[in-house]
PyMOL Python script that loads the backbone (N, CA, C, O; Angstrom):
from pymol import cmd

cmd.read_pdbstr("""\
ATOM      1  N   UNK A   1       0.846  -1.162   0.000  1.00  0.00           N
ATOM      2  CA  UNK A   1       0.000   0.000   0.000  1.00  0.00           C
ATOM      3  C   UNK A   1       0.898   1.234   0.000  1.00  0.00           C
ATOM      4  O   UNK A   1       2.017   1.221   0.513  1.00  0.00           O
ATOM      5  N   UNK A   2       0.371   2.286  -0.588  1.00  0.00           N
ATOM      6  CA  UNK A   2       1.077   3.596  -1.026  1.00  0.00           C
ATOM      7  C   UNK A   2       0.215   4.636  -0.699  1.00  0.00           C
ATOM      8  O   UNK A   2      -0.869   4.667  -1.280  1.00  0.00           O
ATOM      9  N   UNK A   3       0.596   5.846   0.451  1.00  0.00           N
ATOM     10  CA  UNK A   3      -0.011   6.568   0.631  1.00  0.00           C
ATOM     11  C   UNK A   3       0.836   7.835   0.727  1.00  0.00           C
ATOM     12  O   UNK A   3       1.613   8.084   1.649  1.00  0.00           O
ATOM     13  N   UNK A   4       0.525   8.820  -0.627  1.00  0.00           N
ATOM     14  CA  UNK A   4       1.371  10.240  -0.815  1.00  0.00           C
ATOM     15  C   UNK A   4       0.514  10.852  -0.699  1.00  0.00           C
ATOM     16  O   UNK A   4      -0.449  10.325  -0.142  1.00  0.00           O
ATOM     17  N   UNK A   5       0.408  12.072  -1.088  1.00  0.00           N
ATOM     18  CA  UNK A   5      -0.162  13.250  -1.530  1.00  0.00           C
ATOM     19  C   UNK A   5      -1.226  13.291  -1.019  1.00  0.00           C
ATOM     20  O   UNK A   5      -1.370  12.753   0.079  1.00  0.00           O
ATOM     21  N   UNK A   6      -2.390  13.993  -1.709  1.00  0.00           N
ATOM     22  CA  UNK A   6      -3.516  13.679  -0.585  1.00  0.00           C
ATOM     23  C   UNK A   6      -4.672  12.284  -0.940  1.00  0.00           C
ATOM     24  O   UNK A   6      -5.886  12.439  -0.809  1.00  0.00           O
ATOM     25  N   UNK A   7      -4.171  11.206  -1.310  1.00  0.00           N
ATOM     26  CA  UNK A   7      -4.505   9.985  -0.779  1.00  0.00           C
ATOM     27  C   UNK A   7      -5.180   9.527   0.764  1.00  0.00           C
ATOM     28  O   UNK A   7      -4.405   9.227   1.673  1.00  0.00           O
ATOM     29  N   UNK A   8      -6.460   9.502   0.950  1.00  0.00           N
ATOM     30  CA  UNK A   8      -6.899   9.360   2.312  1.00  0.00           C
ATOM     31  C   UNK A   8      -7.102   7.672   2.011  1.00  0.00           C
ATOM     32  O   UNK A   8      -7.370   7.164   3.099  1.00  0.00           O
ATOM     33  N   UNK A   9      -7.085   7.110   1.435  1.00  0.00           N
ATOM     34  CA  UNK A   9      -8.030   5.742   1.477  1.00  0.00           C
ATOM     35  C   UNK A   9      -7.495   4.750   0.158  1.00  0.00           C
ATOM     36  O   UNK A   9      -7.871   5.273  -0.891  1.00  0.00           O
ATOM     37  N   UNK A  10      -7.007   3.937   0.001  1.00  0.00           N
ATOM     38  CA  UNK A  10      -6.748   2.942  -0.913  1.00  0.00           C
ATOM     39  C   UNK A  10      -6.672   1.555  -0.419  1.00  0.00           C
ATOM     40  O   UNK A  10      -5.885   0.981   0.334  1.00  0.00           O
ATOM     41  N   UNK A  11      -7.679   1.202  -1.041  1.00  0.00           N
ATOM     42  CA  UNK A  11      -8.128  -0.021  -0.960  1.00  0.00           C
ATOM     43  C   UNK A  11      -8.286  -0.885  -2.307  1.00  0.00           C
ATOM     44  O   UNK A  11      -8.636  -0.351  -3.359  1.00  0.00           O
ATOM     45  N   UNK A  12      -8.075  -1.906  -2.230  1.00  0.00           N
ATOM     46  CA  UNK A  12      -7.567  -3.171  -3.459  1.00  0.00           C
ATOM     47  C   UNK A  12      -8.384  -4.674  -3.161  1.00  0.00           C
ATOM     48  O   UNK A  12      -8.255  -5.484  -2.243  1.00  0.00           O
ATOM     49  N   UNK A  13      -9.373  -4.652  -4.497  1.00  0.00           N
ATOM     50  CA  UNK A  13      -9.690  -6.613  -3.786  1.00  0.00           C
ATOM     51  C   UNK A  13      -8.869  -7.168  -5.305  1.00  0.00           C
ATOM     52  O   UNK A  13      -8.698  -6.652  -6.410  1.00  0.00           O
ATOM     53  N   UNK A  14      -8.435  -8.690  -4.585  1.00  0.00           N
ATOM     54  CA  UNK A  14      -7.884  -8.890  -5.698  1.00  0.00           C
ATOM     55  C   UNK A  14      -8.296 -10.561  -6.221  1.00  0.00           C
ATOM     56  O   UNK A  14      -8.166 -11.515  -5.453  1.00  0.00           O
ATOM     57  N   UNK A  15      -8.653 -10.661  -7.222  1.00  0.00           N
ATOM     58  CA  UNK A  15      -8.763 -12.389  -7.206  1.00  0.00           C
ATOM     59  C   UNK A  15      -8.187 -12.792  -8.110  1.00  0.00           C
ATOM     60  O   UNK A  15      -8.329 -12.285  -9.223  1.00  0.00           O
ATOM     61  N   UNK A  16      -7.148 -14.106  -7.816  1.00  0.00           N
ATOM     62  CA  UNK A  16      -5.802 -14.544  -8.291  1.00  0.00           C
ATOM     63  C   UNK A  16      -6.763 -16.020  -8.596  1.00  0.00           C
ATOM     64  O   UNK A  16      -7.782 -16.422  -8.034  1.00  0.00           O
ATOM     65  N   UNK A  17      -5.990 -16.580  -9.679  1.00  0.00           N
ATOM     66  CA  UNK A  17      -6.551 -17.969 -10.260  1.00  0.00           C
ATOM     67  C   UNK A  17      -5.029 -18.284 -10.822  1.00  0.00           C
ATOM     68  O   UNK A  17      -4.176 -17.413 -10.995  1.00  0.00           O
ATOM     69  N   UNK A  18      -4.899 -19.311 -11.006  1.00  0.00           N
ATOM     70  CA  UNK A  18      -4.074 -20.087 -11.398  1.00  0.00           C
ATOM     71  C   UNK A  18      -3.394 -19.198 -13.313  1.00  0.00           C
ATOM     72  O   UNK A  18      -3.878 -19.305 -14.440  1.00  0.00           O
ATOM     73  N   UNK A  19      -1.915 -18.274 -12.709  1.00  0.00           N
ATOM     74  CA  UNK A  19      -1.835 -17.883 -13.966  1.00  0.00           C
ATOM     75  C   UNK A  19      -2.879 -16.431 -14.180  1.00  0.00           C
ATOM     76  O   UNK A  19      -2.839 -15.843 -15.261  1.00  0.00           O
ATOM     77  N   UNK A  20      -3.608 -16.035 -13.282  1.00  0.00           N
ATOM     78  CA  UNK A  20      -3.817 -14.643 -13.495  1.00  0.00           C
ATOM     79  C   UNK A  20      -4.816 -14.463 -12.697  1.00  0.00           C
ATOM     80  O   UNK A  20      -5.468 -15.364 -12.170  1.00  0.00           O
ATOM     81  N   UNK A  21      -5.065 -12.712 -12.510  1.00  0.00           N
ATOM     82  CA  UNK A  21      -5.248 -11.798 -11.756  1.00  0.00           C
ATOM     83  C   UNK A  21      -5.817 -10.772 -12.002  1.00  0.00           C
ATOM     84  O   UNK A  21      -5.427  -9.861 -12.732  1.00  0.00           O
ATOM     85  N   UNK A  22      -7.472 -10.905 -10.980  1.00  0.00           N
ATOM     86  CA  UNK A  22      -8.192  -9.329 -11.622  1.00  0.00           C
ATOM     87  C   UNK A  22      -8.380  -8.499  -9.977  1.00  0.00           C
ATOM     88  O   UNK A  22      -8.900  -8.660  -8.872  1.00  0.00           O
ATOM     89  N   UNK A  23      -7.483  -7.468 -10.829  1.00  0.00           N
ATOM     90  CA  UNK A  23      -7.685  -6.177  -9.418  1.00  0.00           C
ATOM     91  C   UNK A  23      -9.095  -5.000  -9.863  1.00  0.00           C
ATOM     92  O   UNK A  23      -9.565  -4.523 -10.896  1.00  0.00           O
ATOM     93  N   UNK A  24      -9.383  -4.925  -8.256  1.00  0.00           N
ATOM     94  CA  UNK A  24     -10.613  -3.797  -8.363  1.00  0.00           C
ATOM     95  C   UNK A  24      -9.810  -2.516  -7.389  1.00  0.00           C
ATOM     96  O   UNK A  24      -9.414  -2.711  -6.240  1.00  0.00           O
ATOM     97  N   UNK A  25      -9.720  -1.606  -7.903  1.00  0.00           N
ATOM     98  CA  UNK A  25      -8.616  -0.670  -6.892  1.00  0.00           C
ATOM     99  C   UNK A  25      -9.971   0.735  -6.529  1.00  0.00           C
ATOM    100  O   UNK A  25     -10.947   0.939  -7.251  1.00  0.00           O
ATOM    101  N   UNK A  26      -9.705   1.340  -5.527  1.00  0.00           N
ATOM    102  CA  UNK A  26     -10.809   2.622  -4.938  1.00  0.00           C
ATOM    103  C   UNK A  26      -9.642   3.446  -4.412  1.00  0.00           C
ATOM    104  O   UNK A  26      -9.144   3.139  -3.329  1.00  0.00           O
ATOM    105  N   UNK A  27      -9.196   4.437  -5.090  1.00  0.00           N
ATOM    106  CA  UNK A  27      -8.248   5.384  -4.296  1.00  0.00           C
ATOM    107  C   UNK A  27      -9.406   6.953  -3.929  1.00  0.00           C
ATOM    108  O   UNK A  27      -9.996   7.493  -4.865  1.00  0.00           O
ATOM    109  N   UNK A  28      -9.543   7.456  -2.508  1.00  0.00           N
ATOM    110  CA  UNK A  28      -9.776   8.492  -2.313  1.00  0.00           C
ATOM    111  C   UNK A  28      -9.175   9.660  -1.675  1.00  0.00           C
ATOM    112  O   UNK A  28      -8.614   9.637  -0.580  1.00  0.00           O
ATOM    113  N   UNK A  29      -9.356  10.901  -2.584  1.00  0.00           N
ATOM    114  CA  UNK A  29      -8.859  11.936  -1.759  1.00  0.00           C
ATOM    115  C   UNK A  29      -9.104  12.707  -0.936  1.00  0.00           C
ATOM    116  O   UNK A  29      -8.419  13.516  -0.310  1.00  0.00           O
ATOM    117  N   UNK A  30     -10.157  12.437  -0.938  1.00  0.00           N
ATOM    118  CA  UNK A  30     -10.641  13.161   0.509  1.00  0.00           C
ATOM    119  C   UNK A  30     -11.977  12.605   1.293  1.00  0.00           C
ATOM    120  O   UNK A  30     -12.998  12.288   0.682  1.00  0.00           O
ATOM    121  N   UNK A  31     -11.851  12.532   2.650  1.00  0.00           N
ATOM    122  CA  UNK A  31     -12.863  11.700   3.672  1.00  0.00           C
ATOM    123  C   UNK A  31     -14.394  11.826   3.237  1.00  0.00           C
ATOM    124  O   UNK A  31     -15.396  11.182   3.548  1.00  0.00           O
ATOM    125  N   UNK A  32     -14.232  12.615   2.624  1.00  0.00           N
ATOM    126  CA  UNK A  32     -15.869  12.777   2.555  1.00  0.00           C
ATOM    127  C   UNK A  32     -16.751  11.604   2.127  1.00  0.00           C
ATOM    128  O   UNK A  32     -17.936  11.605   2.461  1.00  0.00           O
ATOM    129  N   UNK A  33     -16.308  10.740   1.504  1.00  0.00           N
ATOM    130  CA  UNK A  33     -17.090  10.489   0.870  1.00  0.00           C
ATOM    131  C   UNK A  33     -17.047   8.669   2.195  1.00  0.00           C
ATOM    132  O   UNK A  33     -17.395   7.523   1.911  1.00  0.00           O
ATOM    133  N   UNK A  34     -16.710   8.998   2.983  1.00  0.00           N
ATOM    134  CA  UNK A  34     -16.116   8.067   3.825  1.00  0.00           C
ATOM    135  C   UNK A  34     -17.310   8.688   4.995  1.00  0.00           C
ATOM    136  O   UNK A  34     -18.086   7.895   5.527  1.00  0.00           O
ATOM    137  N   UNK A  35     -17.348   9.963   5.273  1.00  0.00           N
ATOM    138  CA  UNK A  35     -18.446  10.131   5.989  1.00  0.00           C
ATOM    139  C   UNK A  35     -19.848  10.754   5.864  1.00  0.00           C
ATOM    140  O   UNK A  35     -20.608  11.323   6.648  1.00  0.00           O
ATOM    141  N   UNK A  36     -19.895  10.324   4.212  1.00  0.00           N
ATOM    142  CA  UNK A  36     -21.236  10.584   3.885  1.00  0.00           C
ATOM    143  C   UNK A  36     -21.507   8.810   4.539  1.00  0.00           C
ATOM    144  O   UNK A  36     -22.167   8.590   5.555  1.00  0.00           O
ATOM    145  N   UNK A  37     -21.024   8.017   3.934  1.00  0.00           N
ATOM    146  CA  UNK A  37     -21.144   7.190   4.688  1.00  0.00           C
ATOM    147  C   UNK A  37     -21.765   6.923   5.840  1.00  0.00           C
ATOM    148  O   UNK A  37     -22.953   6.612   5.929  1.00  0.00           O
ATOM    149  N   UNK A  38     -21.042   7.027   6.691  1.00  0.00           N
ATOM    150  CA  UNK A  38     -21.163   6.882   8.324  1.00  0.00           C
ATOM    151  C   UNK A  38     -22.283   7.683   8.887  1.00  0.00           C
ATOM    152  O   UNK A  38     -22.849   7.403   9.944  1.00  0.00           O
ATOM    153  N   UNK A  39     -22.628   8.897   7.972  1.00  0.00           N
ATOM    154  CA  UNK A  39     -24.091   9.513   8.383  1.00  0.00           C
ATOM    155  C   UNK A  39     -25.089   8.626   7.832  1.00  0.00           C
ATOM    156  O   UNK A  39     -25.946   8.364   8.676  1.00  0.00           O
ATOM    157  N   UNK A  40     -25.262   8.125   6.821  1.00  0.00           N
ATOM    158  CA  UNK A  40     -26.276   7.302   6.369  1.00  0.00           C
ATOM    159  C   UNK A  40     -26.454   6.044   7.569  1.00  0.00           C
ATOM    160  O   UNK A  40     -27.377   5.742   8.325  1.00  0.00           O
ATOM    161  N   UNK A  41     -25.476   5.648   7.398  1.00  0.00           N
ATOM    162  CA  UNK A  41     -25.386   4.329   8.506  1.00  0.00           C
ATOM    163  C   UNK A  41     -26.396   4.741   9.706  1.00  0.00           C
ATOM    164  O   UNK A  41     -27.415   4.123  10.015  1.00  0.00           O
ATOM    165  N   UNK A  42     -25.903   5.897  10.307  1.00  0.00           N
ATOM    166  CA  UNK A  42     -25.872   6.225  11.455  1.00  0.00           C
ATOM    167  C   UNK A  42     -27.638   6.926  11.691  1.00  0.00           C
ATOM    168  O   UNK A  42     -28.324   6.907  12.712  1.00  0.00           O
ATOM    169  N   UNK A  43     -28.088   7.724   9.782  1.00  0.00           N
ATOM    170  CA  UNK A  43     -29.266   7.301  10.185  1.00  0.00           C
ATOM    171  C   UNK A  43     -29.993   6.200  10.299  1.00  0.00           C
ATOM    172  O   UNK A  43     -30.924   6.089  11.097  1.00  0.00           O
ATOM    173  N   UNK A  44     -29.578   5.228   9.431  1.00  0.00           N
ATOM    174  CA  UNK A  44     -30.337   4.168   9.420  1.00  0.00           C
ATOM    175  C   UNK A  44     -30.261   3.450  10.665  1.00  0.00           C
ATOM    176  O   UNK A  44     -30.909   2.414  10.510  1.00  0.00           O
ATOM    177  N   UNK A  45     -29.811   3.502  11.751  1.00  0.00           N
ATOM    178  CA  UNK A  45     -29.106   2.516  12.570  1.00  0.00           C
ATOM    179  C   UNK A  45     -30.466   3.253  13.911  1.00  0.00           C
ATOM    180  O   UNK A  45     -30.647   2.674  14.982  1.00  0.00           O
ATOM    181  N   UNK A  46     -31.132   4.363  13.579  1.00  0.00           N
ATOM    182  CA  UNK A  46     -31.696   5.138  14.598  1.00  0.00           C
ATOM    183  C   UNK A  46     -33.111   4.184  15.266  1.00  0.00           C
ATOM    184  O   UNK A  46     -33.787   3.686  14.365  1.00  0.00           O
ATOM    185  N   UNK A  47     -33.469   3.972  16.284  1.00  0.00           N
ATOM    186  CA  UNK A  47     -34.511   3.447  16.226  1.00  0.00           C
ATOM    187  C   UNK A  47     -34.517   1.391  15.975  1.00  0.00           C
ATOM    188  O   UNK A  47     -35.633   0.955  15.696  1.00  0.00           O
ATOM    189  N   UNK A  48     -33.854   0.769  16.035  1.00  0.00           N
ATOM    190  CA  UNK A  48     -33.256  -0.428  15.434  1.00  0.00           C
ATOM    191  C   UNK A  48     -32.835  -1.054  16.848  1.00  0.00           C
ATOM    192  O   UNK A  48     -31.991  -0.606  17.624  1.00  0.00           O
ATOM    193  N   UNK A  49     -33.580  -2.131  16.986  1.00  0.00           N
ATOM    194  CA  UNK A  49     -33.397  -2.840  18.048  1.00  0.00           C
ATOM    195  C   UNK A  49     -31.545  -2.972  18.608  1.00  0.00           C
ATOM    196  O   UNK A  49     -31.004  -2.227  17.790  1.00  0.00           O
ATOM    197  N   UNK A  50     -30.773  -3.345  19.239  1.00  0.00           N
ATOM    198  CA  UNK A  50     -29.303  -3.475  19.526  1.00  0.00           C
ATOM    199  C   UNK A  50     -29.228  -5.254  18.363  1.00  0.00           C
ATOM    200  O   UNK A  50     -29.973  -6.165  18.002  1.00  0.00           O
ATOM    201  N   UNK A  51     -28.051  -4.879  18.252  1.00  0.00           N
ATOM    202  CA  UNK A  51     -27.504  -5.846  17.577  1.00  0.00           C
ATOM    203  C   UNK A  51     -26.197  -5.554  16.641  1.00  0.00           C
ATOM    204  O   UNK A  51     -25.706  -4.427  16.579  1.00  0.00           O
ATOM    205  N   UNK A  52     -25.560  -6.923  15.755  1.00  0.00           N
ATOM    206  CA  UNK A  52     -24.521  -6.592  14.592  1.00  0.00           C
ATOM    207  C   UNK A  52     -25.278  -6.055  13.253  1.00  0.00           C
ATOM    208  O   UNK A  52     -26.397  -6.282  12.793  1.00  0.00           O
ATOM    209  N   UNK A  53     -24.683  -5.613  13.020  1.00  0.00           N
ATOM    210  CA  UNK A  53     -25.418  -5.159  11.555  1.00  0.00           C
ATOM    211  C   UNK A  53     -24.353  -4.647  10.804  1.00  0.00           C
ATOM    212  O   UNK A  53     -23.704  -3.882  11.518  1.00  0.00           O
ATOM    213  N   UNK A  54     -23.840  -4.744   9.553  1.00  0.00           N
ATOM    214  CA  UNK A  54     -22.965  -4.323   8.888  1.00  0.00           C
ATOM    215  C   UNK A  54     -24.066  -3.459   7.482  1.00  0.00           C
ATOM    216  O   UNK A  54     -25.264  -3.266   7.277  1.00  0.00           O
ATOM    217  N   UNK A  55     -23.133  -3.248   7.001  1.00  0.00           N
ATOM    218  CA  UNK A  55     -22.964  -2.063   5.876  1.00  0.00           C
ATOM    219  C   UNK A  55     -23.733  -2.972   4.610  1.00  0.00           C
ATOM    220  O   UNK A  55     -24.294  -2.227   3.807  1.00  0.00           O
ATOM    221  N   UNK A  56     -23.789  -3.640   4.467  1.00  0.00           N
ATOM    222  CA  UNK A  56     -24.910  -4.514   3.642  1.00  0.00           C
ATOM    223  C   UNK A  56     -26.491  -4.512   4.337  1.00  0.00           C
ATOM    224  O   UNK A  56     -27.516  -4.585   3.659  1.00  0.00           O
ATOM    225  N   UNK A  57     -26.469  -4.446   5.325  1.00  0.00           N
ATOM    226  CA  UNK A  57     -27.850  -4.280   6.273  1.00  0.00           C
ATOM    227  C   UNK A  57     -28.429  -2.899   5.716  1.00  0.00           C
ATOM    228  O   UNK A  57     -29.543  -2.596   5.287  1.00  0.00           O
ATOM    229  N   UNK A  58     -27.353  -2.245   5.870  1.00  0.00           N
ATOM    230  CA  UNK A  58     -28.046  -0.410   5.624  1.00  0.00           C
ATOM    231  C   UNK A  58     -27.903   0.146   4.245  1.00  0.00           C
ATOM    232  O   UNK A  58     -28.182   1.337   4.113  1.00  0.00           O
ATOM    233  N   UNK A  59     -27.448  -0.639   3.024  1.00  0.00           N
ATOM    234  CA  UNK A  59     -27.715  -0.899   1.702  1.00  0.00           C
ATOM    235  C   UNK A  59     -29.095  -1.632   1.336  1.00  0.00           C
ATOM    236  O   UNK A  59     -29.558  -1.449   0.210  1.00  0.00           O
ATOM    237  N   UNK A  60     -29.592  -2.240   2.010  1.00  0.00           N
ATOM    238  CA  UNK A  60     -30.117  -3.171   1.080  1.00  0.00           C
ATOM    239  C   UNK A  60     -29.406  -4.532   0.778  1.00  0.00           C
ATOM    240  O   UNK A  60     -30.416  -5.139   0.423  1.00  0.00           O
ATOM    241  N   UNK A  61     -28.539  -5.325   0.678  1.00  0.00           N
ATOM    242  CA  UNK A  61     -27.909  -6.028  -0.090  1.00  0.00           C
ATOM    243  C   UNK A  61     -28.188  -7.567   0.100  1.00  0.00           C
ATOM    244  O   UNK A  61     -27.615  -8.391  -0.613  1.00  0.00           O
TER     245      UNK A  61
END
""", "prot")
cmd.dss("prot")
cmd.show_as("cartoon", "prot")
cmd.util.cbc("prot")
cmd.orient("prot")
């Protein structure tokens, strides 16, 4: 991982098979879009019995 300039966030999934390799890469420069996020979550999360719930819960997915 490589973090210069204003790079806040790089993240990489990668899936390797025998003889080759497909990368999905997300570089961001700035948080925002990291805590538009966390407000959505955070409304959705209002009112919601206690429990785990991940980020697919408050998509839809």
């Amino acid at each position: 991982m490589v973090r210069g300039g204003d790079i806040v966030g790089d993240h990489r999934l990668i899936f390797a098979g025998p003889g080759e390799t497909i990368e999905l890469s997300h570089h961001a420069q700035d948080r925002s879009g990291f805590a538009r996020g966390a407000l959505v979550a955070a409304r959705w999360v209002v009112g919601r019995p206690p429990g785990l719930y991940s980020m697919a819960d408050v998509l839809g997915l």
